[in-house]
mmCIF file of the N, C-alpha and C atoms, coordinates in Angstrom:
data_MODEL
# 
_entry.id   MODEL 
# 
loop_
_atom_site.group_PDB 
_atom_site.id 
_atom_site.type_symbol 
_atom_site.label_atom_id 
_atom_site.label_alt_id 
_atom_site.label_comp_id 
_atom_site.label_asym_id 
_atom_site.label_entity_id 
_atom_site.label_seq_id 
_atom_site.pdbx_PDB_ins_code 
_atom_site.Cartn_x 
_atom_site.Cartn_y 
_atom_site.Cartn_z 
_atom_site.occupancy 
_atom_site.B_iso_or_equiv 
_atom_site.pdbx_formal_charge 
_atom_site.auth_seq_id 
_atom_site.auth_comp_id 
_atom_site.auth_asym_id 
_atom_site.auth_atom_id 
_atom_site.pdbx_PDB_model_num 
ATOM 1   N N  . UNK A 1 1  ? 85.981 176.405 93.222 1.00 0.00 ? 1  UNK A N  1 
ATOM 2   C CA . UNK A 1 1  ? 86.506 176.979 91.994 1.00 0.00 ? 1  UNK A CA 1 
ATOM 3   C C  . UNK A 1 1  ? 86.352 175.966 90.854 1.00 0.00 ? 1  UNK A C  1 
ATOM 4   N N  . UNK A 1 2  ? 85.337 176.246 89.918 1.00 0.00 ? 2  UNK A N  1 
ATOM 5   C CA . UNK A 1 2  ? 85.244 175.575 88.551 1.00 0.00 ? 2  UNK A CA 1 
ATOM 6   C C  . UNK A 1 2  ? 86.672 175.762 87.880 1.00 0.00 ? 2  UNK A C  1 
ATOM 7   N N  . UNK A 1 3  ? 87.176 175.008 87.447 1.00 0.00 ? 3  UNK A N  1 
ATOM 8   C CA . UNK A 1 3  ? 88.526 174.621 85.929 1.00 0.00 ? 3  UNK A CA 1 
ATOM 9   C C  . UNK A 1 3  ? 87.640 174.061 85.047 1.00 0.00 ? 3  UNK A C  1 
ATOM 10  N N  . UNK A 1 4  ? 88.506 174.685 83.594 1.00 0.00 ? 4  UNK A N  1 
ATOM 11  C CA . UNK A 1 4  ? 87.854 174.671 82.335 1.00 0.00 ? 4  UNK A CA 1 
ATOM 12  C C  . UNK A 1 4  ? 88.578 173.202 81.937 1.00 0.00 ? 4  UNK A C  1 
ATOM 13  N N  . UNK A 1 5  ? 87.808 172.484 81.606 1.00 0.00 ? 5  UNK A N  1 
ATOM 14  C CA . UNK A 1 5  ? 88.116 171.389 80.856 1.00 0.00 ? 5  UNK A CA 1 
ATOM 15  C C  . UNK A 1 5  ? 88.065 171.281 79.093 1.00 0.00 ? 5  UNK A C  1 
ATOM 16  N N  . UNK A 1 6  ? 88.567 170.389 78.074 1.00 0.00 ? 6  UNK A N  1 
ATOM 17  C CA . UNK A 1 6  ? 88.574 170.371 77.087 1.00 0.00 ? 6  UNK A CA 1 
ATOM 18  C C  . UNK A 1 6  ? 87.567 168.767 76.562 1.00 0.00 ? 6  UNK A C  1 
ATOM 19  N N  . UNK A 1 7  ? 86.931 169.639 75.740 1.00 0.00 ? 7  UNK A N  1 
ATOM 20  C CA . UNK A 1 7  ? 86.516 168.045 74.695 1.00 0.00 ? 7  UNK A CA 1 
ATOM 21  C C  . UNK A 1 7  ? 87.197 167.831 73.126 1.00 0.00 ? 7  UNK A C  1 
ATOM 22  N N  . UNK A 1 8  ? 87.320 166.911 73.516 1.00 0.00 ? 8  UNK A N  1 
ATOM 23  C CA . UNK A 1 8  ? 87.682 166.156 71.763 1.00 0.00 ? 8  UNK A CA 1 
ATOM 24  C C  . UNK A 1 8  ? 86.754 165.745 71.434 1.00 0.00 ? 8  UNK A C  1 
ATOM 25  N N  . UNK A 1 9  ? 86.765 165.166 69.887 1.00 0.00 ? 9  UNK A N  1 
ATOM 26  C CA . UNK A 1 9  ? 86.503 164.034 69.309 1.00 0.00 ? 9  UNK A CA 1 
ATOM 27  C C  . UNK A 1 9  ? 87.784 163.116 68.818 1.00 0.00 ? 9  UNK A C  1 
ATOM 28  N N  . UNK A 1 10 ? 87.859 161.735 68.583 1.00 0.00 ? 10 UNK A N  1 
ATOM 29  C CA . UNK A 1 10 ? 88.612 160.975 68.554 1.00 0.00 ? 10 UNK A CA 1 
ATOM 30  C C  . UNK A 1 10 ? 88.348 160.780 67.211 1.00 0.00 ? 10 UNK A C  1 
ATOM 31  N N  . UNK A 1 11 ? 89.369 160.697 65.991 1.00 0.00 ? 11 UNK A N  1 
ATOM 32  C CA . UNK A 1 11 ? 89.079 159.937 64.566 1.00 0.00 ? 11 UNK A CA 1 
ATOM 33  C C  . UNK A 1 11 ? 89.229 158.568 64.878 1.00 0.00 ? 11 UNK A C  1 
ATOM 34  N N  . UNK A 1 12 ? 88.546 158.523 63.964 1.00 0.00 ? 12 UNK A N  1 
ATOM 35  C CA . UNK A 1 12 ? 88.991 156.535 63.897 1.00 0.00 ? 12 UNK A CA 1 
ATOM 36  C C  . UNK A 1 12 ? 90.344 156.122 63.865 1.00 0.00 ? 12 UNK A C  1 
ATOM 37  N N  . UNK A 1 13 ? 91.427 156.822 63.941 1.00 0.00 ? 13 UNK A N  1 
ATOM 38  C CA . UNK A 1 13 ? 93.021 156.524 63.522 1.00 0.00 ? 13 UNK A CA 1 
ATOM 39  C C  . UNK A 1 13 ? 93.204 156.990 65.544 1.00 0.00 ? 13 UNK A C  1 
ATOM 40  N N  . UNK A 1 14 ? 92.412 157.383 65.839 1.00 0.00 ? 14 UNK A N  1 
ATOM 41  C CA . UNK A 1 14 ? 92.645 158.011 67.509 1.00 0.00 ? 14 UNK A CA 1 
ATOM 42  C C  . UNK A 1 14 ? 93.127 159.570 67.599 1.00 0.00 ? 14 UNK A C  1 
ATOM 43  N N  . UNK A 1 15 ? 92.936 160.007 66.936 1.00 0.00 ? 15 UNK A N  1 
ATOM 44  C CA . UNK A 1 15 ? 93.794 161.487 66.583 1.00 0.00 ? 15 UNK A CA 1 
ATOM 45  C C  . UNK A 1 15 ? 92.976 162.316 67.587 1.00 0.00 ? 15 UNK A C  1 
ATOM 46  N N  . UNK A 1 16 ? 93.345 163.080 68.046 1.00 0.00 ? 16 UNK A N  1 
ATOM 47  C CA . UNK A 1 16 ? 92.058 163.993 68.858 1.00 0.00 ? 16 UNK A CA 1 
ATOM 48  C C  . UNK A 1 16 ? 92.086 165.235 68.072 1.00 0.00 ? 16 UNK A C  1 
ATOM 49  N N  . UNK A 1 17 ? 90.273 165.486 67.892 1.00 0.00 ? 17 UNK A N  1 
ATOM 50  C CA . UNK A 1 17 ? 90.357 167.150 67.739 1.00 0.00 ? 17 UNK A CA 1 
ATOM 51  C C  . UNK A 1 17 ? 89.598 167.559 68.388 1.00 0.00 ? 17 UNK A C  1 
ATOM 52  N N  . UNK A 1 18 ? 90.210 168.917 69.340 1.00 0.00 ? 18 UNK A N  1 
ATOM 53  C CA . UNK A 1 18 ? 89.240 169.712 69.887 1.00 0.00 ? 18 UNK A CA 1 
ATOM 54  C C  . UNK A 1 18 ? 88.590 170.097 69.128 1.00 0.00 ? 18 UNK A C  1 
ATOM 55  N N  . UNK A 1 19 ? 87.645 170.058 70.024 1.00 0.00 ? 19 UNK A N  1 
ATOM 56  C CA . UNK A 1 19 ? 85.595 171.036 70.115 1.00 0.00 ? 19 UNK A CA 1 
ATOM 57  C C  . UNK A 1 19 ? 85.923 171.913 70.536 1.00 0.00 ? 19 UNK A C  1 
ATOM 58  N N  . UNK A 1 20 ? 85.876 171.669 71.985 1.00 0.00 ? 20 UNK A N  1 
ATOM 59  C CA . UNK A 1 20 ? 85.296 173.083 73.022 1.00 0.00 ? 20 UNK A CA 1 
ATOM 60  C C  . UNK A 1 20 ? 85.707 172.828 74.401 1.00 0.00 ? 20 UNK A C  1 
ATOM 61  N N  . UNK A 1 21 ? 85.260 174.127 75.032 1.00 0.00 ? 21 UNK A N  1 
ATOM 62  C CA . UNK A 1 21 ? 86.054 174.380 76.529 1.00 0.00 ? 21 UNK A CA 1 
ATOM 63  C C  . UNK A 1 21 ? 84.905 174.509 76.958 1.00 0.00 ? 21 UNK A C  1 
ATOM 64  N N  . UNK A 1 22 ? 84.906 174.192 78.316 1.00 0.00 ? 22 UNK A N  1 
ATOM 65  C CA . UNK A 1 22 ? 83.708 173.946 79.401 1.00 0.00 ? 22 UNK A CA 1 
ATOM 66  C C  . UNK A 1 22 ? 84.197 174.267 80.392 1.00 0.00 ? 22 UNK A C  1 
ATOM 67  N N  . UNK A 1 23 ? 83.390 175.407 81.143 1.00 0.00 ? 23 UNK A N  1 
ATOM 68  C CA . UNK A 1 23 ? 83.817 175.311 82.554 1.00 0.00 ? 23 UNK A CA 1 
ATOM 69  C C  . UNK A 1 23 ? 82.781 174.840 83.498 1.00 0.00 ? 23 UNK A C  1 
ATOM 70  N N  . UNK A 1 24 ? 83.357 173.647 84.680 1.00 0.00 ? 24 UNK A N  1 
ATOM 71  C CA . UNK A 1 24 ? 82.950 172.620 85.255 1.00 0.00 ? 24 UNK A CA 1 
ATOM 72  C C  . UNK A 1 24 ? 82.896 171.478 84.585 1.00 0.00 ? 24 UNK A C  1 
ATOM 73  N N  . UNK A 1 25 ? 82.702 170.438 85.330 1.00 0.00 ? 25 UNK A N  1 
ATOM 74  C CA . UNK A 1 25 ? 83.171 168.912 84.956 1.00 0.00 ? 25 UNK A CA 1 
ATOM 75  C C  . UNK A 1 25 ? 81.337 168.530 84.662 1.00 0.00 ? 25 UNK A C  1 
ATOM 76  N N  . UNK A 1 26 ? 80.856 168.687 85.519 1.00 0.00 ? 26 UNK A N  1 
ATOM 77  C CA . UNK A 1 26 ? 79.210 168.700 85.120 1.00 0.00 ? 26 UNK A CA 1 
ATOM 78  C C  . UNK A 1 26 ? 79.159 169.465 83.820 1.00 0.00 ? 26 UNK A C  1 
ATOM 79  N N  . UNK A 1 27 ? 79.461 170.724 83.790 1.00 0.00 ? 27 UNK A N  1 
ATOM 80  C CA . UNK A 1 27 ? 78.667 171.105 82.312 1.00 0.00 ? 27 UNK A CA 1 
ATOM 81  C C  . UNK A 1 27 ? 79.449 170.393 81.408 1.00 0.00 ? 27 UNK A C  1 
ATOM 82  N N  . UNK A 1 28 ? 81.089 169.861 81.178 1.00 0.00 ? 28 UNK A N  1 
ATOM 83  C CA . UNK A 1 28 ? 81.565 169.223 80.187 1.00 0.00 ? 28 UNK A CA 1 
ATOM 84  C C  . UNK A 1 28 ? 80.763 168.067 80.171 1.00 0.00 ? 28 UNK A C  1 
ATOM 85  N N  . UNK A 1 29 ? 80.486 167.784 80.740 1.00 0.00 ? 29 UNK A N  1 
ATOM 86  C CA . UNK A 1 29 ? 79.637 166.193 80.698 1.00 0.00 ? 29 UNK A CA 1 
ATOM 87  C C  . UNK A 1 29 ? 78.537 165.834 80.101 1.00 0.00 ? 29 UNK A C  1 
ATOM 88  N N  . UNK A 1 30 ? 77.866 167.340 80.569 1.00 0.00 ? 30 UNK A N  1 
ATOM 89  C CA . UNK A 1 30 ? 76.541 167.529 79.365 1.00 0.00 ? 30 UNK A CA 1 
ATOM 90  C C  . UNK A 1 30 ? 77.070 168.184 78.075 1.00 0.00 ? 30 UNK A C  1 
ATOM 91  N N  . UNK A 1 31 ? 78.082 169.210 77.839 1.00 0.00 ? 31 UNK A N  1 
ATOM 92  C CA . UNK A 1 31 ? 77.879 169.234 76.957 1.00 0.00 ? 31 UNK A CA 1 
ATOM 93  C C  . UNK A 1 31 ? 78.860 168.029 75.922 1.00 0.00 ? 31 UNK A C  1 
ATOM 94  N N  . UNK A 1 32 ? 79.520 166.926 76.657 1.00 0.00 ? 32 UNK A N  1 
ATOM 95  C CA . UNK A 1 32 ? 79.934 165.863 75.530 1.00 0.00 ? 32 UNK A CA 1 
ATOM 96  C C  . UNK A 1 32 ? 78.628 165.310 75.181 1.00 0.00 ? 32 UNK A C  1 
ATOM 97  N N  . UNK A 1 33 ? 77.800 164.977 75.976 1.00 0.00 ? 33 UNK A N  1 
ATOM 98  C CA . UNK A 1 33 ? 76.415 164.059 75.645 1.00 0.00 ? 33 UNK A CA 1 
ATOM 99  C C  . UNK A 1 33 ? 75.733 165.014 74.515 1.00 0.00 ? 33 UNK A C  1 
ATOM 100 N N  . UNK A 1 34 ? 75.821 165.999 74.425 1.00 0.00 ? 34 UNK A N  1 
ATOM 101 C CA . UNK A 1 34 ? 74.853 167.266 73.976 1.00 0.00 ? 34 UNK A CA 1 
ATOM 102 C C  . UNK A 1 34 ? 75.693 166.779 72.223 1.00 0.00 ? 34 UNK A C  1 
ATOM 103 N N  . UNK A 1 35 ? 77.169 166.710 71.797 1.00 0.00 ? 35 UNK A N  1 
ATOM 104 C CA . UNK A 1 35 ? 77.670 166.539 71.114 1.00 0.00 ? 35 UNK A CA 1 
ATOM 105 C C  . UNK A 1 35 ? 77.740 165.164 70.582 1.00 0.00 ? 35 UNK A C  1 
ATOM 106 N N  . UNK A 1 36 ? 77.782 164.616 71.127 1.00 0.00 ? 36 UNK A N  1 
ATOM 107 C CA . UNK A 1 36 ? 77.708 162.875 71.127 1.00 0.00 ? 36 UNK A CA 1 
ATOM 108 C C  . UNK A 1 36 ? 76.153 162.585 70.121 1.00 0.00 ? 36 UNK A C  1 
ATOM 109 N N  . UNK A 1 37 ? 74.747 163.597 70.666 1.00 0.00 ? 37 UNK A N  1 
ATOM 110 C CA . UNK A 1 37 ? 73.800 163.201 69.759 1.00 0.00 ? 37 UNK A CA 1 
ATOM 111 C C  . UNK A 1 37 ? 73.685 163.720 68.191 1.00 0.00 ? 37 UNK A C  1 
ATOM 112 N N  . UNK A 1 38 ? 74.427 164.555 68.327 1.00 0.00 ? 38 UNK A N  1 
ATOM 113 C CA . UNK A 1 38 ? 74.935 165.685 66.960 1.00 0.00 ? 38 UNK A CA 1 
ATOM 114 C C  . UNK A 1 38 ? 75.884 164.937 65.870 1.00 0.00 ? 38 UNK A C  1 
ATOM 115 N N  . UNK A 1 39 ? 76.143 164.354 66.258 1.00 0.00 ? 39 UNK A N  1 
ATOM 116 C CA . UNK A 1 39 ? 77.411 163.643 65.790 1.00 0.00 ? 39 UNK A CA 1 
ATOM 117 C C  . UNK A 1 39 ? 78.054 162.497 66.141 1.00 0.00 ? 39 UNK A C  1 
ATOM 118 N N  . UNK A 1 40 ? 77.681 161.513 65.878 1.00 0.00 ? 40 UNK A N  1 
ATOM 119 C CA . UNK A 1 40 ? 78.186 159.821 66.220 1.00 0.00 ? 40 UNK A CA 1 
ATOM 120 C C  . UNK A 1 40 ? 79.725 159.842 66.659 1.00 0.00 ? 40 UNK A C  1 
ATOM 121 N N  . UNK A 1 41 ? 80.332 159.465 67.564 1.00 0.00 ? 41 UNK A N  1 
ATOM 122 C CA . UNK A 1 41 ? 81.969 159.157 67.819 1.00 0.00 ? 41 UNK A CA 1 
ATOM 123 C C  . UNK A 1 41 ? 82.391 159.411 68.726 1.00 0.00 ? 41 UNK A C  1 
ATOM 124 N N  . UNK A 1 42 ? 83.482 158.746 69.158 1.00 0.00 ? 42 UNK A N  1 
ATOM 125 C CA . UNK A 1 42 ? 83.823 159.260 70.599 1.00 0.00 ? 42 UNK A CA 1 
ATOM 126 C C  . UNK A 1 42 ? 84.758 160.561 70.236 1.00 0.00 ? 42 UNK A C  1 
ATOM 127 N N  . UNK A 1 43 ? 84.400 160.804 72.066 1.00 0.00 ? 43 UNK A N  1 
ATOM 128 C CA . UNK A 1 43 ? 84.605 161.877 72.509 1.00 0.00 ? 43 UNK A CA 1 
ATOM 129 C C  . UNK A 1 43 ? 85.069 161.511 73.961 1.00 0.00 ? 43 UNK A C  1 
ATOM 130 N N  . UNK A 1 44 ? 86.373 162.714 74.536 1.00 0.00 ? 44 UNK A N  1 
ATOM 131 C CA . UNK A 1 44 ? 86.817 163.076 75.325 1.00 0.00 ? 44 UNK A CA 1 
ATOM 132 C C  . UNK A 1 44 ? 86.524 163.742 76.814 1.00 0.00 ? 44 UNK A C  1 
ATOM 133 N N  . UNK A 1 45 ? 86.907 164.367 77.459 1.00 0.00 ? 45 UNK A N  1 
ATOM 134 C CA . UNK A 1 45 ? 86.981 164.929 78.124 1.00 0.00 ? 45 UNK A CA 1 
ATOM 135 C C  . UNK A 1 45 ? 88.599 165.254 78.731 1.00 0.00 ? 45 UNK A C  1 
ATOM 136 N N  . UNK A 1 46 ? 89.203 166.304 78.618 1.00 0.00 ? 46 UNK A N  1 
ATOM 137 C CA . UNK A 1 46 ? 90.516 166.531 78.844 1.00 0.00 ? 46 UNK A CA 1 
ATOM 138 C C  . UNK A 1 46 ? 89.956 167.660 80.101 1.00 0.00 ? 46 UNK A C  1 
ATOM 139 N N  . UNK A 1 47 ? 91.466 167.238 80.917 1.00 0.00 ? 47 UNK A N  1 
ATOM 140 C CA . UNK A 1 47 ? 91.906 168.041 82.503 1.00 0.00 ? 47 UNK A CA 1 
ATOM 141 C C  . UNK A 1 47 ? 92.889 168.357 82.244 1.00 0.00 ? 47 UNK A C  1 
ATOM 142 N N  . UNK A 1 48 ? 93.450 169.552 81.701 1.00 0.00 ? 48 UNK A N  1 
ATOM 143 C CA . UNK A 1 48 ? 94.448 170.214 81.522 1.00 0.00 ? 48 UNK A CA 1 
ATOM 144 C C  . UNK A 1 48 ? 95.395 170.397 82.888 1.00 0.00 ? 48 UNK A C  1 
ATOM 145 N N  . UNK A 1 49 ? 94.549 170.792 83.653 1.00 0.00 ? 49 UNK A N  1 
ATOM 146 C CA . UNK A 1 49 ? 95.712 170.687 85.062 1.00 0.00 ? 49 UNK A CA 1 
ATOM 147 C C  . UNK A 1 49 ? 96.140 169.482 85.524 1.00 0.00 ? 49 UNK A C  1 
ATOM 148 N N  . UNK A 1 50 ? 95.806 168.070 84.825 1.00 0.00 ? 50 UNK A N  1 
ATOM 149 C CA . UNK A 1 50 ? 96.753 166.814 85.167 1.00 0.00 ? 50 UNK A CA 1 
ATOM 150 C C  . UNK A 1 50 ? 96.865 166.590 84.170 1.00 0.00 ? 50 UNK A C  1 
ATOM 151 N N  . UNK A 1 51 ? 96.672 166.885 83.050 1.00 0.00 ? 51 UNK A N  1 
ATOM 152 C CA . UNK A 1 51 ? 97.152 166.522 81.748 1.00 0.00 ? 51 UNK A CA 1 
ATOM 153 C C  . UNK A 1 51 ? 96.753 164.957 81.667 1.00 0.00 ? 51 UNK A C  1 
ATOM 154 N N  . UNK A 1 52 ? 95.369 164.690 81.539 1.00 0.00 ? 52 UNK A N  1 
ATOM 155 C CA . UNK A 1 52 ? 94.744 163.662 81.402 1.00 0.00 ? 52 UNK A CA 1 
ATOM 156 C C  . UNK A 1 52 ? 93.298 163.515 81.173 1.00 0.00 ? 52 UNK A C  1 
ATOM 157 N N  . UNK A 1 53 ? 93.125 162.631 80.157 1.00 0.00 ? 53 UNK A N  1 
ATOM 158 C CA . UNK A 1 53 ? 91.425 162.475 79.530 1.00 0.00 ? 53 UNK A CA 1 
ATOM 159 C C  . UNK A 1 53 ? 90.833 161.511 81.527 1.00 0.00 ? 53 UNK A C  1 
ATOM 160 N N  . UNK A 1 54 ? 89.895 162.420 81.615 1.00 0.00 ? 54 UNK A N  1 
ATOM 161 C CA . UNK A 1 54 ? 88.827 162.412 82.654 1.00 0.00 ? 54 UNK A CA 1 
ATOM 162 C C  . UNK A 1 54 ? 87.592 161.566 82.532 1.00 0.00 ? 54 UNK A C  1 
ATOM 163 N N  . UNK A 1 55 ? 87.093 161.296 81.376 1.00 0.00 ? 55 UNK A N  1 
ATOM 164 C CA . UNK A 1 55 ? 86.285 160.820 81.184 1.00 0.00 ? 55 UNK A CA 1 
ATOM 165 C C  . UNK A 1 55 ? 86.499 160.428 79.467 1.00 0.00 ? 55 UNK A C  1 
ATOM 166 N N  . UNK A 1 56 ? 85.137 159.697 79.320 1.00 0.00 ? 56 UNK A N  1 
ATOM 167 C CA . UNK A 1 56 ? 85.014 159.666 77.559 1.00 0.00 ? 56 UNK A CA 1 
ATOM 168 C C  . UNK A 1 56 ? 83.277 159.115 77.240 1.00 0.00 ? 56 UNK A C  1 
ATOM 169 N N  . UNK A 1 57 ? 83.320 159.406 76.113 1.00 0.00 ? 57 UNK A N  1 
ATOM 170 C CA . UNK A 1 57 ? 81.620 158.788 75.676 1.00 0.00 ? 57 UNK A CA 1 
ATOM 171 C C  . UNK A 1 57 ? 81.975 158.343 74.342 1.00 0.00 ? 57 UNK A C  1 
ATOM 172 N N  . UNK A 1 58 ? 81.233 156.996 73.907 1.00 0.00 ? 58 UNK A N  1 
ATOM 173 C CA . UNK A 1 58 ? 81.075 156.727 72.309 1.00 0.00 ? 58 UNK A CA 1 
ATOM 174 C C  . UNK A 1 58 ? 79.697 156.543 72.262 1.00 0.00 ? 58 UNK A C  1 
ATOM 175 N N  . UNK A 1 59 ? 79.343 157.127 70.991 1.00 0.00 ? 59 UNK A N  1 
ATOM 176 C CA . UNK A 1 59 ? 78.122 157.734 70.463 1.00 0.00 ? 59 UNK A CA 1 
ATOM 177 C C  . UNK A 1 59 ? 77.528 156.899 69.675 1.00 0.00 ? 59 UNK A C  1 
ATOM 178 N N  . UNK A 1 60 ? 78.573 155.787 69.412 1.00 0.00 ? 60 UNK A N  1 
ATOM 179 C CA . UNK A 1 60 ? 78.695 154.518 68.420 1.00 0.00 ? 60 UNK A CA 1 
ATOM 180 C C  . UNK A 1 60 ? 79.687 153.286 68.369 1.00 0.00 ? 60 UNK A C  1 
ATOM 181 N N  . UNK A 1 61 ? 79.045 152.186 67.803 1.00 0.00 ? 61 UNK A N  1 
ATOM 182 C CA . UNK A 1 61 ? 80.055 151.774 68.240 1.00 0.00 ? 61 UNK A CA 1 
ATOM 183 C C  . UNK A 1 61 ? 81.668 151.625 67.322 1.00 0.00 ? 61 UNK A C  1 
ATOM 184 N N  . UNK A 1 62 ? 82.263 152.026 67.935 1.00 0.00 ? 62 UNK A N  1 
ATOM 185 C CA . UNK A 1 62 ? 84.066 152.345 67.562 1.00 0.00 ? 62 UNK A CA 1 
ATOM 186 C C  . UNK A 1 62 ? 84.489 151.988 68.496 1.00 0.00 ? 62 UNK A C  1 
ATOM 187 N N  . UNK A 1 63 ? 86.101 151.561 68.335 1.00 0.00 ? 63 UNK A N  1 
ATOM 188 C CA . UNK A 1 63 ? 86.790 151.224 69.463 1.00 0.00 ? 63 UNK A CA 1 
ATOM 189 C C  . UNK A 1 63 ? 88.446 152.027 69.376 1.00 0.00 ? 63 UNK A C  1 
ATOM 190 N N  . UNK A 1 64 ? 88.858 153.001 70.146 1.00 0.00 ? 64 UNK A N  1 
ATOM 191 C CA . UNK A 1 64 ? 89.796 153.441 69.930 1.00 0.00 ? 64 UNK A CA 1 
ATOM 192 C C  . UNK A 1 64 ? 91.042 153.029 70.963 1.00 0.00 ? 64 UNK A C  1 
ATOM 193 N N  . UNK A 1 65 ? 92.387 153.492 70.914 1.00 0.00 ? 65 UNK A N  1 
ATOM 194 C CA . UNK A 1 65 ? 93.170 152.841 71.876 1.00 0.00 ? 65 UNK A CA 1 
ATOM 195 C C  . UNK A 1 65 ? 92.884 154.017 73.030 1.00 0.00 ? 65 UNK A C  1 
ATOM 196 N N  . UNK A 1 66 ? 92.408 155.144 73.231 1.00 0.00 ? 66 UNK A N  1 
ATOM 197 C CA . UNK A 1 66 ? 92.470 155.902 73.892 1.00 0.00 ? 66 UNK A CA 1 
ATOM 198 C C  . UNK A 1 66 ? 91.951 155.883 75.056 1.00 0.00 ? 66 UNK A C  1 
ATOM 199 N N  . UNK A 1 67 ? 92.190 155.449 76.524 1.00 0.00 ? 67 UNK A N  1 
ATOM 200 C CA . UNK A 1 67 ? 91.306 155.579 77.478 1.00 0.00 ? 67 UNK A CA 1 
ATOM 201 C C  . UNK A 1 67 ? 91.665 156.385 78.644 1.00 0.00 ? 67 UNK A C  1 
ATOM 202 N N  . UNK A 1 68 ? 90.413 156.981 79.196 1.00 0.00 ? 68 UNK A N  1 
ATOM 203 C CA . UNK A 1 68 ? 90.394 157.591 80.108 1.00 0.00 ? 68 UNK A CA 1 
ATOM 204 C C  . UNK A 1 68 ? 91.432 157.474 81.188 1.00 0.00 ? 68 UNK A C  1 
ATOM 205 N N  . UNK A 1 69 ? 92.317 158.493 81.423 1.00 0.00 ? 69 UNK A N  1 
ATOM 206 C CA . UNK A 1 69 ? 93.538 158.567 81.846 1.00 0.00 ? 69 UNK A CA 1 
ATOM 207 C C  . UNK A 1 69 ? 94.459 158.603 81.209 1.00 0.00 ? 69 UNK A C  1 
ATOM 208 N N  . UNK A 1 70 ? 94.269 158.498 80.253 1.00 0.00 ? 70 UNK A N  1 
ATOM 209 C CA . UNK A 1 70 ? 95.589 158.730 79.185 1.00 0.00 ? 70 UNK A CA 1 
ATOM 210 C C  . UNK A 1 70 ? 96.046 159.979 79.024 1.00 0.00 ? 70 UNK A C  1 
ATOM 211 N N  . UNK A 1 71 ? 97.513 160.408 78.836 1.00 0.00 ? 71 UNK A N  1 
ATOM 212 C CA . UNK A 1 71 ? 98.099 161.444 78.397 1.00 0.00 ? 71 UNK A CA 1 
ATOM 213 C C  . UNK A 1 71 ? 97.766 161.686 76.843 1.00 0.00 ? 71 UNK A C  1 
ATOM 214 N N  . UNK A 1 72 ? 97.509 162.862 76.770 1.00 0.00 ? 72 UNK A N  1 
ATOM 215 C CA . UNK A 1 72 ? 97.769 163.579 75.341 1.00 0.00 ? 72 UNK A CA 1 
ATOM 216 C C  . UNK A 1 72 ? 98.706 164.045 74.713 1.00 0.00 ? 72 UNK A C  1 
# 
């Protein structure tokens, strides 16, 4: 059973805003990379059923406090 995951982008202040919903962890993955070339910055990956960022990508370099595993 695929679960829909969430992507952000991160502002430079760390703020998250959702993008988009993905279902499977593979297609979120491509489609953060898919977003990542569109648009310089990090980005997320949220697991709503543990209520925790799963992954992340920066597109550039930035450094935010946000890391993978963190609560939202």
């Amino acid at each position: 059973m695929n679960r829909t995951y969430d992507i952000f982008r991160l502002h430079l202040d760390s703020t998250p805003l959702w993008v988009d919903a993905v279902v499977g962890l593979e297609q979120a993955r491509k489609r953060l990379n898919e977003l990542a070339r569109i648009k310089l910055g990090d980005y997320v990956i949220f697991d709503s059923r543990v209520s925790r960022f799963v992954e992340s990508h920066t597109a550039a370099p930035c450094t935010h406090p946000m890391q993978t595993g963190d609560r939202l």
